[in-house]
C-alpha positions as CSV (number, residue, x, y, z in Angstrom):
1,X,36.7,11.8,15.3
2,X,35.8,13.6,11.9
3,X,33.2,15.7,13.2
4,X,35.4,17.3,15.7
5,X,38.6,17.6,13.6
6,X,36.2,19.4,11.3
7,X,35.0,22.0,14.2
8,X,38.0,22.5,15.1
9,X,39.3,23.7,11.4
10,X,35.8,25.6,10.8
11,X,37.0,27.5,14.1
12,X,40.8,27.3,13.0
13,X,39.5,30.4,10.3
14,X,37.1,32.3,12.8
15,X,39.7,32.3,15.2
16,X,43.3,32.0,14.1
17,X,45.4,29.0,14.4
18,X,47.1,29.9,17.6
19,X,44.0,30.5,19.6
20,X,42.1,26.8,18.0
21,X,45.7,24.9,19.7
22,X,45.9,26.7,22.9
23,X,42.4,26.2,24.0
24,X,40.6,23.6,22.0
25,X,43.4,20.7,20.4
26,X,44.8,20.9,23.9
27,X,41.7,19.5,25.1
28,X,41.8,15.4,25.9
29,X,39.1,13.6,23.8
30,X,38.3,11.2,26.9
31,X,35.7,9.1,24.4
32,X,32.9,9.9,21.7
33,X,30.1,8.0,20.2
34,X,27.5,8.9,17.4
35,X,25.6,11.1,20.0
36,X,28.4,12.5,22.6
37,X,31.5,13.7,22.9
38,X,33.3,13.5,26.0
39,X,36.4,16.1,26.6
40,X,38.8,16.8,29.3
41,X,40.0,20.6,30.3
42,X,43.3,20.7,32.0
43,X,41.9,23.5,34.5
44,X,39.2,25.5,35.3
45,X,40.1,28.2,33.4
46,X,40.2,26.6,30.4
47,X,36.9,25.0,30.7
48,X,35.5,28.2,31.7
49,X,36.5,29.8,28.6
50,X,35.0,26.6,26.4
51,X,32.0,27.3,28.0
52,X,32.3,31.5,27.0
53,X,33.0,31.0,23.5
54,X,32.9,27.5,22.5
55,X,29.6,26.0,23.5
56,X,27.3,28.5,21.7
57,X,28.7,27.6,18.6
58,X,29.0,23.9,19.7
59,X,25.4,23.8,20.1
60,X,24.4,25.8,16.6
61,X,26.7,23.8,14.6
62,X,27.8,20.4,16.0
63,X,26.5,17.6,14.2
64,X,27.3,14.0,12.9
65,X,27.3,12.3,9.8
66,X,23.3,12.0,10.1
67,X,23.3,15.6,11.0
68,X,21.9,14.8,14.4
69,X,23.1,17.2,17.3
70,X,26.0,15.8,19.4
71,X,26.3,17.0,22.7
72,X,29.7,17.7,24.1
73,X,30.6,17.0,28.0
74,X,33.7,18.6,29.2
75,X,35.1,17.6,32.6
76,X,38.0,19.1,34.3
77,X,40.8,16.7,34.9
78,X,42.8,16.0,38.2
C-alpha cells in the first residue's frame, strides 16, 4: 500500500532507518482499504510504543490519494 510505504520513508528520515524496521516494517499489514488500515503488533510492547510515538503523527499526516484521513487499527497478534 503506497500510502504506508510512503509513512514509513517520511519517518525513515525523522527517525533513522534502524528504528522505522524494528518497530514499524515489522508490523503485519493484516488488510487496508481506501479509508483503513488494519496492522498487527507482535506484542504489547510494541503496540504500546505505536501508540507513544506513532499515532500522533498517524493522525496529522496519514492520508490517501484523495487526501482523505485513513485511520489505522492495530491489534496485537496471538
Amino acid at each position: 500500500m503506497k500510502a504506508w510505504e510512503e509513512f514509513l520513508l517520511r519517518q525513515e528520515k525523522e527517525l533513522g532507518a534502524e528504528t522505522v524496521n524494528k518497530w514499524l516494517r515489522s508490523l503485519k499489514v493484516v488488510k487496508f482499504d481506501a479509508g483503513n488500515l488494519y496492522l498487527e503488533a507482535k506484542d504489547s510492547f510494541q503496540a504500546i510504543w505505536f501508540e507513544e510515538h506513532i499515532r500522533p503523527k498517524i493522525n496529522a499526516s496519514f492520508v490517501n490519494n484523495n487526501h482523505k484521513k485513513i485511520r489505522v487499527h492495530l491489534n496485537v497478534g496471538n
